[in-house]
LOVOPA-946484 format. One line per 4 residues: for each residue y, x, z of N, C-alpha, C. Coordinates in Angstrom, 2 decimals. Example, Ala and Ser with C-alpha at 12.3 -4.5 7.8 and 13.67 -1.06 7.14 Angstrom:
BEGIN
-5.69 13.19 7.80 -4.50 12.30 7.80 -3.30 13.20 7.80  -2.25 12.85 7.08 -1.06 13.67 7.14 0.03 12.90 7.87 .
REM end
This chain:
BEGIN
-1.20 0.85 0.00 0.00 0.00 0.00 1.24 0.88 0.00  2.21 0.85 -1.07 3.38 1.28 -0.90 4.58 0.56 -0.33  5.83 0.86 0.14 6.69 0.32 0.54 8.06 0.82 -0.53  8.65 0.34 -1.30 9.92 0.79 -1.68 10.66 0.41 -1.42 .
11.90 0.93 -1.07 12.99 0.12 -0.42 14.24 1.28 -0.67  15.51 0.56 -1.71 16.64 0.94 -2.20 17.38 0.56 -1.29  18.59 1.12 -0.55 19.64 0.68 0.32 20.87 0.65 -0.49  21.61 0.01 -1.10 22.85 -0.39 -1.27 23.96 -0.11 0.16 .
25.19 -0.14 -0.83 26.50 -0.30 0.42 26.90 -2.12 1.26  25.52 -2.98 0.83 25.70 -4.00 1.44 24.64 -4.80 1.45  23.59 -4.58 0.73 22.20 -5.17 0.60 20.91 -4.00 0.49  20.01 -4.22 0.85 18.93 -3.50 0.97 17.69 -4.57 0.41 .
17.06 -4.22 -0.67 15.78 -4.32 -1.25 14.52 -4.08 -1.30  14.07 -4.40 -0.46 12.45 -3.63 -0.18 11.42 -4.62 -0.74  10.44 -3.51 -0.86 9.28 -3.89 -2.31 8.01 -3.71 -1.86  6.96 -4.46 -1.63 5.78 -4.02 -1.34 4.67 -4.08 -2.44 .
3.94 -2.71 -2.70 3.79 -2.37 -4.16 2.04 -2.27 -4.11  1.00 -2.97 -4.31 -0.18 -2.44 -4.23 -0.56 -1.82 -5.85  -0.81 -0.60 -5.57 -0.84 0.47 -7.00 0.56 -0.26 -7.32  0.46 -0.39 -8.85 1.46 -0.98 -10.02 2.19 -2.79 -9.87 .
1.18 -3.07 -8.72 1.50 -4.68 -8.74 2.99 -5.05 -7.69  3.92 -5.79 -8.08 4.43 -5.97 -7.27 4.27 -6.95 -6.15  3.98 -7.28 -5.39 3.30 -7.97 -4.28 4.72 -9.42 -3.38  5.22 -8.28 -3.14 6.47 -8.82 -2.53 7.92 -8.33 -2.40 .
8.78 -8.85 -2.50 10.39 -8.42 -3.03 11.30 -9.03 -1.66  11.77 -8.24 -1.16 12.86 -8.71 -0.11 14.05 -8.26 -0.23  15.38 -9.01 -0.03 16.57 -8.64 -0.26 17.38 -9.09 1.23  17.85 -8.51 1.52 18.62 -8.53 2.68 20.23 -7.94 3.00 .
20.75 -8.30 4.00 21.80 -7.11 3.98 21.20 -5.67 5.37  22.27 -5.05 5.19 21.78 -3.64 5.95 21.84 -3.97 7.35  22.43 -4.92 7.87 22.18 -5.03 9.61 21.07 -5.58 9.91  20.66 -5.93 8.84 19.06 -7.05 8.85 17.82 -6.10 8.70 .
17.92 -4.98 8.08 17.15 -3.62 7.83 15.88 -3.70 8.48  16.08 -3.52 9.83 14.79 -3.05 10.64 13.96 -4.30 11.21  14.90 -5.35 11.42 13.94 -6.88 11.37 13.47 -7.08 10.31  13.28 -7.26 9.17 13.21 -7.32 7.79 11.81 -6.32 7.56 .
11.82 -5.13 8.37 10.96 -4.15 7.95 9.98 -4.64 8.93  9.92 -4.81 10.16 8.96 -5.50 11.09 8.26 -6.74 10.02  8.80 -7.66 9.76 8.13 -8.85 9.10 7.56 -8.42 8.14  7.80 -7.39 7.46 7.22 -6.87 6.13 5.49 -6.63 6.76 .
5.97 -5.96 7.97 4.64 -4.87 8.71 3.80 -5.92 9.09  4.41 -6.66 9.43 3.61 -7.62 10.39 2.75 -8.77 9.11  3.42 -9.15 8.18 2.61 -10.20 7.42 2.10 -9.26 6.36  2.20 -7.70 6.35 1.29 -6.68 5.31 0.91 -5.95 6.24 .
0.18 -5.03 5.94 -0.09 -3.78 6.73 0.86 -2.55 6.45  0.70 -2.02 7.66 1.65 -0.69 7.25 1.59 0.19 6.66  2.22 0.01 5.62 2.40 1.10 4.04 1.92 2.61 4.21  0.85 3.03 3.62 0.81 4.35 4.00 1.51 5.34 3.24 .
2.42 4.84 2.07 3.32 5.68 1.85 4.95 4.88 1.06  5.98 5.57 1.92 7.09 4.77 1.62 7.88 5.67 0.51  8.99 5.32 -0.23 9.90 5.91 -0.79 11.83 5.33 -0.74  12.47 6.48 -0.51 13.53 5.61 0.29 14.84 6.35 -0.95 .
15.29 5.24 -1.17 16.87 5.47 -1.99 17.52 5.09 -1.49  18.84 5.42 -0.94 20.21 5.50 -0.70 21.45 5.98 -0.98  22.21 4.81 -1.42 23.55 5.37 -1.45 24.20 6.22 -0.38  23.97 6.11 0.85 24.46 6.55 1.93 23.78 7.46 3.05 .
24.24 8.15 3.75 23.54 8.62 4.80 23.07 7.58 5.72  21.32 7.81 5.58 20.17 6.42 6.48 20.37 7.18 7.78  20.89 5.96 8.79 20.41 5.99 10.38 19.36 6.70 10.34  19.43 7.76 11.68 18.11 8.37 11.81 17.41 7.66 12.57 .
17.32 6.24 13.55 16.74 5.60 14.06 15.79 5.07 12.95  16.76 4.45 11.72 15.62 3.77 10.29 14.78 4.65 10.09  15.25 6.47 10.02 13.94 6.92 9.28 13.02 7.17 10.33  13.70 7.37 11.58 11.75 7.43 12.49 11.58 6.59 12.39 .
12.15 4.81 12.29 10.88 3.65 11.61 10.37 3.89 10.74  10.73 4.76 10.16 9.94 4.58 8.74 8.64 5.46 8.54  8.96 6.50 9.48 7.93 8.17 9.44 6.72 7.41 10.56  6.93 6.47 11.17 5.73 5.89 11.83 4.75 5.80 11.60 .
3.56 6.30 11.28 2.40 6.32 10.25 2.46 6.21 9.28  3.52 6.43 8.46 3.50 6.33 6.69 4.06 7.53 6.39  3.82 8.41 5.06 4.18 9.15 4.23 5.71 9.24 4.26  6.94 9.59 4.12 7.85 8.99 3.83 8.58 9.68 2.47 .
9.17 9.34 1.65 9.31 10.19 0.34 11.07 9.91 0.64  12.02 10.97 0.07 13.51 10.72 0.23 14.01 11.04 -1.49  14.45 9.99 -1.89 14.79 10.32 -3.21 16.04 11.13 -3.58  15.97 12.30 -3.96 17.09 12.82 -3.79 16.61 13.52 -5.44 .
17.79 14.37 -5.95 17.73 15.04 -7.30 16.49 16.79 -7.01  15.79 16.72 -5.66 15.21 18.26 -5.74 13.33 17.29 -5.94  13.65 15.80 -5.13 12.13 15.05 -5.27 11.66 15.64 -7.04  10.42 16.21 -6.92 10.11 16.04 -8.57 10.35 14.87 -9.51 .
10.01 15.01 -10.68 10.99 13.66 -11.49 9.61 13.85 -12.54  9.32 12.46 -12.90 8.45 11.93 -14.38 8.97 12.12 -15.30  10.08 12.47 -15.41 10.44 12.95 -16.94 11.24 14.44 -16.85  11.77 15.02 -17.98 12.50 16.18 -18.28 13.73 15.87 -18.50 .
14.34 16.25 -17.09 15.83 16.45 -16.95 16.66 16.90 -18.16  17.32 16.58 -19.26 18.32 17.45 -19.56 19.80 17.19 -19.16  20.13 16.59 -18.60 21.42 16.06 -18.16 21.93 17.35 -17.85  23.37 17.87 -18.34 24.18 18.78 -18.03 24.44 19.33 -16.31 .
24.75 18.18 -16.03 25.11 17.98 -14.39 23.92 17.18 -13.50  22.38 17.39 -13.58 21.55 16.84 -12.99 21.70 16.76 -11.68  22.38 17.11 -10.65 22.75 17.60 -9.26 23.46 16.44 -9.08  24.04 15.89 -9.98 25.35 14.48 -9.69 24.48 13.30 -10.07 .
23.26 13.33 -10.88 22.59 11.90 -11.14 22.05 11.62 -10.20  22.74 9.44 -10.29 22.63 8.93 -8.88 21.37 8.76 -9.21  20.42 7.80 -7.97 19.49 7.72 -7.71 18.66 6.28 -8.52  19.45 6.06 -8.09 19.15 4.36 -9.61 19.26 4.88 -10.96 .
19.83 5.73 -11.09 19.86 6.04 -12.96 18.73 6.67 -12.99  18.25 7.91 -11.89 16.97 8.23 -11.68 15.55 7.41 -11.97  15.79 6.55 -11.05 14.74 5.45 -10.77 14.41 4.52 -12.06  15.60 4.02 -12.74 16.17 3.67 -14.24 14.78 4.07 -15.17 .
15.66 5.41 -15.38 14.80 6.10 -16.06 13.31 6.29 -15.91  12.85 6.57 -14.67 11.63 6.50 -14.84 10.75 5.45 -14.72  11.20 4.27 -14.75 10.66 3.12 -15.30 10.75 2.98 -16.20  11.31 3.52 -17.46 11.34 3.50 -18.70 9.73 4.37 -19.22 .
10.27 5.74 -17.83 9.04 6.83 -18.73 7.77 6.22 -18.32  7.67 5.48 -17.42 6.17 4.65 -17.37 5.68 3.82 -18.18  6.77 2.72 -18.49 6.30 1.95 -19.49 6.50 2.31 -20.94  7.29 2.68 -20.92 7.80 3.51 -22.53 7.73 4.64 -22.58 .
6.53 6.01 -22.45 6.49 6.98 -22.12 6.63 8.19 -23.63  6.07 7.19 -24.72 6.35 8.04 -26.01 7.73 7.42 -26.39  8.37 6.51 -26.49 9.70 5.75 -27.10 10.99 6.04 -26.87  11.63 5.64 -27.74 13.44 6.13 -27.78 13.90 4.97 -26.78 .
14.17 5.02 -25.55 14.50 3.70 -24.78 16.05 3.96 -23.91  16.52 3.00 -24.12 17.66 2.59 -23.72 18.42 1.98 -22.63  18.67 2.06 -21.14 18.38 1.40 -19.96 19.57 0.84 -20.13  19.87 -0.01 -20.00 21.53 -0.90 -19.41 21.30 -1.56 -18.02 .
21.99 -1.01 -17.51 22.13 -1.58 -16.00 23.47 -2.47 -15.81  23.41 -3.54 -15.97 24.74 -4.21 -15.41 25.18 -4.97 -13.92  25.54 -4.25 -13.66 25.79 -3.83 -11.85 27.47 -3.81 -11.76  27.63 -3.17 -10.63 28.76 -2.53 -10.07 29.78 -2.58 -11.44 .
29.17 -1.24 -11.39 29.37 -0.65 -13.18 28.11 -0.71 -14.09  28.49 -0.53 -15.12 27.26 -0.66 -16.56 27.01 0.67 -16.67  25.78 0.71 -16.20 25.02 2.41 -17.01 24.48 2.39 -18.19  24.17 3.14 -18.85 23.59 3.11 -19.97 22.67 4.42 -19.94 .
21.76 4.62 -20.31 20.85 5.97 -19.55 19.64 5.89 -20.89  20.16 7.26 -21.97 18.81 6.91 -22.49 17.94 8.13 -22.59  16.62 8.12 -22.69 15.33 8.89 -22.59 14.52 8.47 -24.06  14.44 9.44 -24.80 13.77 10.13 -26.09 12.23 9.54 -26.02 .
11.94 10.05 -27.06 10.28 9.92 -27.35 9.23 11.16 -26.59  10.17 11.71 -26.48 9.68 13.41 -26.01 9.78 12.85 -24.36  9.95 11.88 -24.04 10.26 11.84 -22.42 11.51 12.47 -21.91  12.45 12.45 -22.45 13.42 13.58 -21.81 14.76 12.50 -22.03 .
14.96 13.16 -20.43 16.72 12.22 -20.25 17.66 12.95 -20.88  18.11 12.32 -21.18 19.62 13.18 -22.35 20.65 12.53 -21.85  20.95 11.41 -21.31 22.47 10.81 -20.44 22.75 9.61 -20.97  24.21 9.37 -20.95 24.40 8.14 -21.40 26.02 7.80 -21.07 .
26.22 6.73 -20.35 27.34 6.45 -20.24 27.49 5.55 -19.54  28.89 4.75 -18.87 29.33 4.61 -17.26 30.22 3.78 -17.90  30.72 2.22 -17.30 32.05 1.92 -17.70 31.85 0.58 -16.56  33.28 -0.02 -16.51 33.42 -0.83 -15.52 32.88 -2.14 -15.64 .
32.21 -2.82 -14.81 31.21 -4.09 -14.48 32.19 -5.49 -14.67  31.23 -6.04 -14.90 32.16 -7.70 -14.41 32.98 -7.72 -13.65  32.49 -7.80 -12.49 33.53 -7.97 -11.16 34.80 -7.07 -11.27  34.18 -5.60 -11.27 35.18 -4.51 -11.33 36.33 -4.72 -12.23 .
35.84 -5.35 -13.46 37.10 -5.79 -14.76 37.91 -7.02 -14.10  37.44 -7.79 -13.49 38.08 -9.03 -12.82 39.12 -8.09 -12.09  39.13 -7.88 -10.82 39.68 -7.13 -9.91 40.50 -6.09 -10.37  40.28 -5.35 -11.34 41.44 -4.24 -12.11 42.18 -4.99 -12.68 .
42.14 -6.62 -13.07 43.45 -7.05 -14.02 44.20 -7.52 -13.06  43.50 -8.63 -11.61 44.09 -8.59 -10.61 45.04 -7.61 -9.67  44.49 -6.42 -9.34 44.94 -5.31 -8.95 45.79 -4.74 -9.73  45.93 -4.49 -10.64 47.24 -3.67 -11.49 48.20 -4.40 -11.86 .
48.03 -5.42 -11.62 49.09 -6.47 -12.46 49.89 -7.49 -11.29  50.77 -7.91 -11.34 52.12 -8.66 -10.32 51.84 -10.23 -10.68  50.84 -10.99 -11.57 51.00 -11.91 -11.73 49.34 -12.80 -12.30  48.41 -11.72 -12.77 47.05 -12.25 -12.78 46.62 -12.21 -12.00 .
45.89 -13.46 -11.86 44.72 -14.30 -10.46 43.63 -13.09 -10.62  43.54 -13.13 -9.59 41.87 -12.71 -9.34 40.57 -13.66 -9.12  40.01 -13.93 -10.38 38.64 -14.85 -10.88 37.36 -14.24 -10.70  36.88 -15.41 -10.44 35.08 -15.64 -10.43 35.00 -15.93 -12.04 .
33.45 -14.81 -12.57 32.91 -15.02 -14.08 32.76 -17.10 -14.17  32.47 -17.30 -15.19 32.36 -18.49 -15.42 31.48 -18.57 -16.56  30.66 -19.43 -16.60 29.40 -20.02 -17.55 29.99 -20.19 -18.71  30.69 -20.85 -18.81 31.30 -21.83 -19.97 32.80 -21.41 -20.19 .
32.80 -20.57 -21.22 34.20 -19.93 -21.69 34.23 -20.05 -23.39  35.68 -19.91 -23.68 35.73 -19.61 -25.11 36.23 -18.76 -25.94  36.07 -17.84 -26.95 36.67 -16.82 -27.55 38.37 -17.13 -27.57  38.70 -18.15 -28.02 40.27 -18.35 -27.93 40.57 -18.38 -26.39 .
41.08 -17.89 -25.74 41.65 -18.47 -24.20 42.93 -19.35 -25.21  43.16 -20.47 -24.28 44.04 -21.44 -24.47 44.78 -21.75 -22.94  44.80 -20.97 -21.84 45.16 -20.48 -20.71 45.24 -19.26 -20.08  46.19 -18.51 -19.07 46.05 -17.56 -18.54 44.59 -17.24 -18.09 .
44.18 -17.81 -17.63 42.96 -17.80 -17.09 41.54 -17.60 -18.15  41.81 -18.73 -19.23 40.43 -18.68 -20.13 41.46 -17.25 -20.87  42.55 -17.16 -20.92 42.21 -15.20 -22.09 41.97 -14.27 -21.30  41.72 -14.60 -19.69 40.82 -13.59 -18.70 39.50 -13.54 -19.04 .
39.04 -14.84 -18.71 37.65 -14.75 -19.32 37.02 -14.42 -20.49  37.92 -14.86 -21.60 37.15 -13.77 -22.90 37.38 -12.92 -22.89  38.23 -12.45 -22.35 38.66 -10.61 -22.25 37.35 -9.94 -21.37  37.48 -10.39 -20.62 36.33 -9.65 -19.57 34.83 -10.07 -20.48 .
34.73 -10.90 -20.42 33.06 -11.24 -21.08 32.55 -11.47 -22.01  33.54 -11.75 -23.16 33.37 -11.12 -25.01 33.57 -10.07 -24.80  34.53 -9.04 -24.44 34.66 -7.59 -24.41 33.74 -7.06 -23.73  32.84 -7.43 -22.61 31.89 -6.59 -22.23 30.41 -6.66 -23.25 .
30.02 -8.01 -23.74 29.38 -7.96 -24.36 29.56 -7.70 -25.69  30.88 -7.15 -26.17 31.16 -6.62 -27.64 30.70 -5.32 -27.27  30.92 -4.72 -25.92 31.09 -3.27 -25.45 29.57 -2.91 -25.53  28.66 -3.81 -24.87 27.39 -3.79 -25.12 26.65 -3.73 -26.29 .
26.82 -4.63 -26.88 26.32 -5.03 -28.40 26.79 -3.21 -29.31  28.07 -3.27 -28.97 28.58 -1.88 -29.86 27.45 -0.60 -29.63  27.46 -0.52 -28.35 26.74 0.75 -27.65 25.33 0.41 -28.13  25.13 -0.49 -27.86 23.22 -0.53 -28.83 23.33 -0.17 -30.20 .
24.11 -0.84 -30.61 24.16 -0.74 -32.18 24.48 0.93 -32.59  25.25 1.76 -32.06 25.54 3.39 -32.27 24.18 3.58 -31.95  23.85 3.68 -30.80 22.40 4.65 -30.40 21.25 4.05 -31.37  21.42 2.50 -32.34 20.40 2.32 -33.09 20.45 3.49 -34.20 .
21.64 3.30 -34.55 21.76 4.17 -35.81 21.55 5.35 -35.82  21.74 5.88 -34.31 20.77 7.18 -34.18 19.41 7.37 -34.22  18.80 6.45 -33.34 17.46 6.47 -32.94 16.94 5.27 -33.40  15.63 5.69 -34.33 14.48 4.59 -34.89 13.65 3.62 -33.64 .
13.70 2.76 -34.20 12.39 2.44 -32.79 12.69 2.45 -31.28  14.27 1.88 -31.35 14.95 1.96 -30.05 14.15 0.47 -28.84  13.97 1.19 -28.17 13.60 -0.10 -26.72 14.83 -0.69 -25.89  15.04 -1.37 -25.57 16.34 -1.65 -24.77 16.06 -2.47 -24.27 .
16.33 -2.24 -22.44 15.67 -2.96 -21.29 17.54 -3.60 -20.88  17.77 -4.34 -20.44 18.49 -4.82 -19.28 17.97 -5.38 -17.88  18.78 -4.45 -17.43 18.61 -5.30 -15.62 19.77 -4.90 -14.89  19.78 -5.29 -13.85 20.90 -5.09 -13.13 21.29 -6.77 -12.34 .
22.05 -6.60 -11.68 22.83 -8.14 -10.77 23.03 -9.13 -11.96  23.79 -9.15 -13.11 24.46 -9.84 -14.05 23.78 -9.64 -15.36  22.49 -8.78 -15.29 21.26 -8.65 -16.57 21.53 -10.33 -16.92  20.69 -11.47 -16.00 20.25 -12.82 -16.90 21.99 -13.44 -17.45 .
22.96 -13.22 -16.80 23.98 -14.36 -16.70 24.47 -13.14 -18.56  24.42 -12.11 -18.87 24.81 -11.45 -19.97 23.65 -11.49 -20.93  22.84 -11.66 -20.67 21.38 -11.35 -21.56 21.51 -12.46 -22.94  21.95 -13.69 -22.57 22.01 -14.72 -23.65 23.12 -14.76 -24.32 .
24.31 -13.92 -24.32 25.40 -13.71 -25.11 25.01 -12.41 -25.86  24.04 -11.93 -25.87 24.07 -10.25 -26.39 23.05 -10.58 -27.48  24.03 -10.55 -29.17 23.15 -10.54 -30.35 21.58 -9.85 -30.45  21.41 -8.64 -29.71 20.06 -8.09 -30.05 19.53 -8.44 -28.91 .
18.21 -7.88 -29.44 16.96 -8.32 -28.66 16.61 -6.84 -27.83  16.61 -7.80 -26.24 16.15 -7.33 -25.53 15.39 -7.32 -24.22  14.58 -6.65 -23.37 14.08 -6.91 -22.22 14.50 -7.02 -21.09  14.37 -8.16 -20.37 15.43 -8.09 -18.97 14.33 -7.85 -18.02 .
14.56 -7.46 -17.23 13.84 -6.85 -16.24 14.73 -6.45 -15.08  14.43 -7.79 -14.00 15.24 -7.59 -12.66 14.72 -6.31 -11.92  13.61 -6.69 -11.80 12.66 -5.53 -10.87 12.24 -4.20 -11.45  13.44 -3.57 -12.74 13.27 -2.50 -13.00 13.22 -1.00 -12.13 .
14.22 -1.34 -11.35 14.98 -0.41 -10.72 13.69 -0.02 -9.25  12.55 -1.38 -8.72 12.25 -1.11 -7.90 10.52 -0.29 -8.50  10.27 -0.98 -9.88 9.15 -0.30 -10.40 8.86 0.86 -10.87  10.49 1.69 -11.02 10.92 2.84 -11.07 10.57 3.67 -10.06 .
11.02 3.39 -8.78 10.82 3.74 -7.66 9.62 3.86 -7.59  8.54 2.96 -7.36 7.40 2.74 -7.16 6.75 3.92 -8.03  7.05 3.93 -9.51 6.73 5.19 -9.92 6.77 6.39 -9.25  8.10 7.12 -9.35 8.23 7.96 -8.09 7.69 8.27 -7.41 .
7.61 7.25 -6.50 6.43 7.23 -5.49 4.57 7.91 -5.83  4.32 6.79 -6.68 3.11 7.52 -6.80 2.82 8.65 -7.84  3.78 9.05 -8.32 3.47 10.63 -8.90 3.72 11.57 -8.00  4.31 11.50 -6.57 4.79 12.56 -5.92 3.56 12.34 -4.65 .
3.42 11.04 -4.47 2.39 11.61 -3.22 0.68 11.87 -3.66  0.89 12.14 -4.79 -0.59 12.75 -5.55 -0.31 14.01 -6.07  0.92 14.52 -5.90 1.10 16.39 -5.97 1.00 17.19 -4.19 .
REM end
């Protein structure tokens, strides 16, 4: 039984993984952490090997819960990696673009694949046929675009995305919304379409917070996959505690 569990700056995700299967998915926030991890223990058995991502420096109280009879793995850029680093600055790749990626190299281990994460911010992270990360690119998220027109400006609202918008705004408000969400998905659509024309036989996964609510405005075809980021991990996991 594995345990994966990503910590965010406000939610924490833990995964209970038998081999490849995902079993069970918990989302919580971080004061909820160690109750959250009890119920896990208590209605599974205790994981004999965990793997832990964080944005932040983990309480050392969490990690002796965690070193309690289980393995404990710390994902950091020195943990070995399933694929071949080429990233210029590998020392600065976060831990989700990490994790990203090597859920790509599991399931797509010969293929030109393409990760979009739409989160925070939008990553874009792609990995070759050869298995090898080569990089990608970073730009600002939904929310984040909301809040920068709010924030810089003396007179735009600060909005919640909305379902039902139209390319013309015919209000302050609706030429917020096509601005932010035709332009992100033009921004999207564009960025697939360059790396097609590079690469034959391109894969392109989405996941992330706002993967389903963007997935049905985006002309090409692609895979959404919420639980990328934790099957990644899970990878991780079991290539390192079999070295």
């Amino acid at each position: 039984m594995n345990l994966v569990i990503d910590i965010g700056n406000t939610l924490v995700k833990m995964a209970v993984f038998q081999g490849d299967i995902l079993i069970k998915k918990k989302i919580s926030l971080r004061l909820d952490f160690l109750k959250n991890l009890e119920e896990l223990e208590q209605k599974y058995q205790k994981p004999g090997n965990i793997i832990l991502s964080s944005v932040s420096k983990t309480p050392s109280k969490w990690l002796q819960k965690l070193e309690e009879g289980s393995r404990l793995f710390i994902l950091d850029q020195q943990l070995p990696q399933v694929f071949a680093n080429l990233y210029a600055t590998p020392n600065t790749l976060g831990n989700d673009r990490i994790a990203l990626v090597s859920a790509a190299s599991k399931h797509f281990p010969t293929e030109n694949v393409l990760v979009i994460d739409a989160g925070t911010c939008i990553t874009y992270d792609f990995k070759n046929n050869k298995n090898e990360y080569l990089g990608g690119a970073i730009s600002p998220g939904l929310e984040m675009r909301y809040k920068a027109m709010h924030s810089y400006t003396e007179n735009l609202p600060l909005l919640d995305r909305e379902e039902e918008i139209t390319l013309i705004g015919n209000s302050t408000n609706g030429c917020m919304h096509s601005g932010v969400i035709y332009g992100i998905t033009a921004e999207i659509d564009g960025i697939i379409a360059a790396y097609q024309g590079q690469y034959k036989d391109l894969t392109i996964i989405l996941t992330g917070g706002d993967a389903q609510f963007l997935c049905k405005r985006l002309k090409n075809s692609i895979f959404a996959n919420s639980n990328f980021l934790l099957e990644g991990l899970n990878y991780i996991l079991e290539f390192n505690k079999s070295q």
